[in-house]
C-alpha positions in Angstrom: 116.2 -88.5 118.5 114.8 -87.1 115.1 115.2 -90.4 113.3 111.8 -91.4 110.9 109.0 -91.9 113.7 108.7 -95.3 114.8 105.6 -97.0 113.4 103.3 -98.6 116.5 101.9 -101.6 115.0 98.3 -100.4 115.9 98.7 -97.1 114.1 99.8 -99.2 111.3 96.5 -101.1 111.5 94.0 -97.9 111.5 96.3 -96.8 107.7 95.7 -100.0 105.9 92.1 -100.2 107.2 91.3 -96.4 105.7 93.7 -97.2 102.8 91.6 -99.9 101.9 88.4 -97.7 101.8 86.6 -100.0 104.3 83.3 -98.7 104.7 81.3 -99.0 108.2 81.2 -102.0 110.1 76.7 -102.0 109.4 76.0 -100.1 106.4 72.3 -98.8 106.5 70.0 -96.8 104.4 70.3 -93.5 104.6 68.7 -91.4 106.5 66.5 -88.7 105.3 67.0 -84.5 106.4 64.8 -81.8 105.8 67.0 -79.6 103.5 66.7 -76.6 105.8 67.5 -78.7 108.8 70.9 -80.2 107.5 71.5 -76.7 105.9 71.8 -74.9 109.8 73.3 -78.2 111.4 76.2 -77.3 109.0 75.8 -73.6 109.7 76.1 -74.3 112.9 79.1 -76.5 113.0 80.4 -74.2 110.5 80.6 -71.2 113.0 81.9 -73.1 116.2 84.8 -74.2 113.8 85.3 -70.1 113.0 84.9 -69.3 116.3 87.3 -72.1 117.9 89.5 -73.2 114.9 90.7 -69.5 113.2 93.4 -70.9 111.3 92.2 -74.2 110.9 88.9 -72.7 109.4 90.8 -70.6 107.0 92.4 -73.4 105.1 88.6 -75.0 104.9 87.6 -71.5 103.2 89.3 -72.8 100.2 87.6 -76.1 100.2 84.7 -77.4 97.7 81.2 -77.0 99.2 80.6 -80.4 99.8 83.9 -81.0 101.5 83.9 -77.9 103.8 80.5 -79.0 105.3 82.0 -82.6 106.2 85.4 -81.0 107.4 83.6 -78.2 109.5 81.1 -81.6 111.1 84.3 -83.7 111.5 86.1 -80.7 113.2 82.8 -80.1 115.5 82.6 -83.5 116.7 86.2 -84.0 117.5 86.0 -80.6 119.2 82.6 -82.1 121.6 84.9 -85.4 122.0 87.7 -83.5 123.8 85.3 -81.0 125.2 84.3 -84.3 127.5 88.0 -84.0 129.1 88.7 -80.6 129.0 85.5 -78.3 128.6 83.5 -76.8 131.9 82.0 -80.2 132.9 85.0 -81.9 132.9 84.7 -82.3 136.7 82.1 -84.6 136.1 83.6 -87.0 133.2 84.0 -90.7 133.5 84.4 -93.7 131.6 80.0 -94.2 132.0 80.1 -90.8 129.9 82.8 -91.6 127.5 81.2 -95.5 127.1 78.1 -93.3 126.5 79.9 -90.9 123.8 81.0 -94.1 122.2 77.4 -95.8 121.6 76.6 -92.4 120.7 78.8 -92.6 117.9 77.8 -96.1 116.6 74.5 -94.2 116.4 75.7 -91.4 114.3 77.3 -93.9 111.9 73.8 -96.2 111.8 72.1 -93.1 110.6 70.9 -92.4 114.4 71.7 -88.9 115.2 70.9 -87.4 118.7 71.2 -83.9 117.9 71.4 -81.5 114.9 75.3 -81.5 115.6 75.3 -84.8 114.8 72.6 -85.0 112.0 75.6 -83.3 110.3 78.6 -85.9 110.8 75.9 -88.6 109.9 74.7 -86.7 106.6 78.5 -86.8 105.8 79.5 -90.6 107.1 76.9 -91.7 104.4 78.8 -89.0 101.5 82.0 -90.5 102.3 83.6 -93.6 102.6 84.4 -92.3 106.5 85.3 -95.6 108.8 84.5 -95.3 112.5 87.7 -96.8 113.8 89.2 -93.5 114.0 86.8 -91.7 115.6 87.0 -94.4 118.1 90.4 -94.5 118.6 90.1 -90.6 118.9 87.6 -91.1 122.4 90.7 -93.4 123.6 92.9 -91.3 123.4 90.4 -88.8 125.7 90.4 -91.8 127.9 93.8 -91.5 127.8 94.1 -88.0 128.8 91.6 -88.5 131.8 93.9 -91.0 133.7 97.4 -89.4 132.4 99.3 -86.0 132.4 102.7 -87.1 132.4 104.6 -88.6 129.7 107.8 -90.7 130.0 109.3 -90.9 126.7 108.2 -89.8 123.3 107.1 -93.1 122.7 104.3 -92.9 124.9 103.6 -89.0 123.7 103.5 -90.3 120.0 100.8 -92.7 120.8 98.6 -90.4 122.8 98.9 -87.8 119.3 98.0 -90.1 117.5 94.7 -91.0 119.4 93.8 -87.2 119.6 95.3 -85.7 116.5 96.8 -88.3 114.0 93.0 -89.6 113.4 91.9 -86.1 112.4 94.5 -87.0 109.7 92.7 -90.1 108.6 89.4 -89.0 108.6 90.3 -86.2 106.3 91.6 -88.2 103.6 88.1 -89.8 102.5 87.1 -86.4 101.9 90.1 -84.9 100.9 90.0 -87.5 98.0 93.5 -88.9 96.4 93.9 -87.3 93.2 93.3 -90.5 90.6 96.8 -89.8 89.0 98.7 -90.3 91.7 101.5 -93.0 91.3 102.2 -93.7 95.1 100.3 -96.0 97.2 96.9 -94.8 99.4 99.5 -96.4 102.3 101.8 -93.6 102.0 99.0 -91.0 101.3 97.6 -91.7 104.8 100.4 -92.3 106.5 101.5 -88.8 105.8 98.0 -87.6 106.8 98.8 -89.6 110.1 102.2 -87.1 110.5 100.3 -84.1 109.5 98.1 -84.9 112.4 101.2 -85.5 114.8 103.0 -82.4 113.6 100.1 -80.2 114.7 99.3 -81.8 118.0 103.0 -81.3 118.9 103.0 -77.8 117.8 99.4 -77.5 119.7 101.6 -78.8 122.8 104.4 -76.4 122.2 102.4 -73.5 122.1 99.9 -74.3 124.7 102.9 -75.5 127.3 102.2 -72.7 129.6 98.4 -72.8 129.4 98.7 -76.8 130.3 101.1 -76.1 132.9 98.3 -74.2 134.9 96.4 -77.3 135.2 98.9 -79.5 136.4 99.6 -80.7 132.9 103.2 -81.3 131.5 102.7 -82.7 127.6 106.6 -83.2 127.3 109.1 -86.0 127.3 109.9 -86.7 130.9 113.4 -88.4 130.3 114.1 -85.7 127.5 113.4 -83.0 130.1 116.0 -84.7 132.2 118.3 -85.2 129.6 118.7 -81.2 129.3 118.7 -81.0 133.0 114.8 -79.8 133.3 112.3 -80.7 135.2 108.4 -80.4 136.0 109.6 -77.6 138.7 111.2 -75.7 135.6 108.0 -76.0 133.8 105.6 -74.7 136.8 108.0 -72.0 137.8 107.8 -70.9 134.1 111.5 -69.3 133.8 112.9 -69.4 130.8 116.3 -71.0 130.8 119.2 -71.6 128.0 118.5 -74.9 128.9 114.7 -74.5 127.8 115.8 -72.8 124.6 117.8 -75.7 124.0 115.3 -77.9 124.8 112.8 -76.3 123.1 114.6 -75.9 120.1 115.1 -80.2 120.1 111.2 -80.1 120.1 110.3 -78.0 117.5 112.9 -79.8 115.2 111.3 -82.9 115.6 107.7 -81.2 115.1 109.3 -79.7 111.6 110.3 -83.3 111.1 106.6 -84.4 110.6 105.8 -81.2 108.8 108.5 -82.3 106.0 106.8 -86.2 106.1 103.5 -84.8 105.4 104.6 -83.1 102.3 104.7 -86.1 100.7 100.9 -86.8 100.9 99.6 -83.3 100.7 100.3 -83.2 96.8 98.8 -86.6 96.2 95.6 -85.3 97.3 93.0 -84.4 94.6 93.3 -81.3 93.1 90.9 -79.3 94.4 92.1 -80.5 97.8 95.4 -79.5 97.8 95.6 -75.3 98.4 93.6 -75.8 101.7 95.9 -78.8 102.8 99.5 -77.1 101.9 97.7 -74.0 103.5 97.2 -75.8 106.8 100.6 -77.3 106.5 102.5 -73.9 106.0 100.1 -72.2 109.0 101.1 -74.8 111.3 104.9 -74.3 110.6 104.9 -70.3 111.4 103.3 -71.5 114.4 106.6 -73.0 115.2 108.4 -69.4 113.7 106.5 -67.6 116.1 107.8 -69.7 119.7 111.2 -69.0 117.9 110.8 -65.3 117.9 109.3 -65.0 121.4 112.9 -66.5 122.0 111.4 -70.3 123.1 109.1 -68.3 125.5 106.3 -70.5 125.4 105.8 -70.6 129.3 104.7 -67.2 129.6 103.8 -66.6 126.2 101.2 -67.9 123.6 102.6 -68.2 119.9 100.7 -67.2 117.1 100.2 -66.3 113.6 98.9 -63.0 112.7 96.2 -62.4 110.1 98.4 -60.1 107.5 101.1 -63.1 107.9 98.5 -66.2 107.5 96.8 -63.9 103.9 100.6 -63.5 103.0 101.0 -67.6 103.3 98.2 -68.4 100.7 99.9 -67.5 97.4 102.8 -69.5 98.1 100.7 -72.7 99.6 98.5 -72.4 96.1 101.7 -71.8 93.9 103.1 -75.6 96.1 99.4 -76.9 95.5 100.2 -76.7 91.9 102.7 -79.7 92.1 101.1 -82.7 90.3 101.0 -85.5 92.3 104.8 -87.7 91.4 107.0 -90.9 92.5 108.8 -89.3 95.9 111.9 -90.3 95.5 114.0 -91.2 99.2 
């Protein structure tokens, strides 16, 4: 089961488009902002990521100026993307409004913006070399979500993280930046920004699996379930079993798993880059620490990271962010 992830031949066609630095599809002249108007759209997406994002928004903290703004307007748009599926209007989604989200987006990217929100993600699509197949791929997998809340196998599970987390990991690299020294090939640098994206949505699911379980949702493995002797029942009825710690414990390996493949892209990044990624990284692991101490109880319980714990975690992501960028040898 915790053999190197598979590689889904589609996936493998959104690296090599980013690692080729493929701009947009129609490049345009770029639009023109009144400096006080960009400056509160990226105010603005800069709070709802505080707000929303706590730990997420603490690794941008130690970003460059520049890059924090485009993080902070990639963040806000993804976060209005599954917003569509699972914010208070929800109810009233359907492929018309996704469709609609979609042309929206082409907009964006042609230097159209609707809204201040998005005068920010366009300000940054034109900064960096951003493609848009991502952020497509990213309202397919809210498609996805819309028509499906059972998984069979961690085949299917792997695809839908990668159409709502495992893009977050390719947009980031444009801005990230690969640090010019670096002797391994952009394919492996994205493709472990691909696993960093997987490793958090799997740790999002683990945490959240009791909050998704009160809206019908099971995020999980169907025929991995079964194989421990669980079932949707043992997920609704939210008893924690030896079998769920078992099970649980199955999950969170594989989860570490992708931690330990992103590693090998998070100190090929520029330099300045590389504290706030290894910061992220390290978060997202206690996260997995934390359902370990509640003793697997992440039906009841909601795992988190304290604030002494996540100020403890920066010296030693900056002391790994010092690594210059080398060969990774197998």
């Amino acid at each position: 089961m915790h053999g190197i992830p598979f590689a889904d031949l589609h996936v493998q066609e959104i690296v090599e488009r980013q690692s080729k630095n493929l701009a947009r599809e129609d490049p345009c002249e770029k639009p023109q902002f009144h400096p006080k108007f960009l400056a509160e759209a990226y105010e603005r997406c800069r709070d709802i990521c505080a707000e929303y994002a706590k730990t997420f928004y603490l690794g941008t903290l130690l970003m460059t100026k520049e890059r924090q703004k485009a993080i902070w307007a990639i963040y806000v748009w993804c976060r209005r993307t599954d917003e569509l599926v699972d914010g208070p209007n929800a109810g009233h989604m359907s492929s018309t409004v996704l469709n609609g989200w979609e042309d929206r987006l082409q907009d964006i990217f042609n230097g159209r913006p609707y809204d201040m929100l998005d005068a920010a993600l366009t300000d940054t699509v034109f900064k960096f070399p951003l493609d848009i197949k991502s952020f497509r791929d990213m309202i397919e997998g809210m498609r996805m979500d819309t028509g499906k809340c059972r998984y069979k196998n961690f085949q299917e599970l792997y695809l839908y993280c990668y159409y709502v987390a495992g893009t977050v990991g390719l947009m980031s690299v444009p801005v990230m930046g690969i640090a010019p020294e670096s002797p391994v090939s952009p394919q492996t640098i994205y493709n472990a920004a691909l696993y960093l994206g997987i490793g958090n949505q799997l740790t999002n699911i683990l945490r959240d699996v009791g909050e998704d379980a009160s809206r019908g949702r099971v995020y999980l493995p169907q025929d991995e379930l079964a194989q421990f002797g669980l079932c949707d029942e043992d997920v609704f009825t939210r008893k924690v079993t030896d079998r769920w710690r078992e099970f649980m414990k199955e999950q969170i390996t594989r989860a570490r798993l992708y931690f330990n493949l992103a590693e090998v892209g998070a100190s090929q990044l520029d330099k300045a880059s590389r504290w706030p990624v290894w910061t992220s990284l390290l978060l997202y692991r206690k996260i997995l620490d934390a359902i370990e101490d509640n003793d697997y109880d992440n039906l009841t319980k909601r795992a988190y990271v304290g604030r002494t714990k996540k100020l403890l975690m920066l010296p030693l992501a900056y002391t790994r962010s010092l690594s210059a960028p080398s060969l990774i040898l197998n």
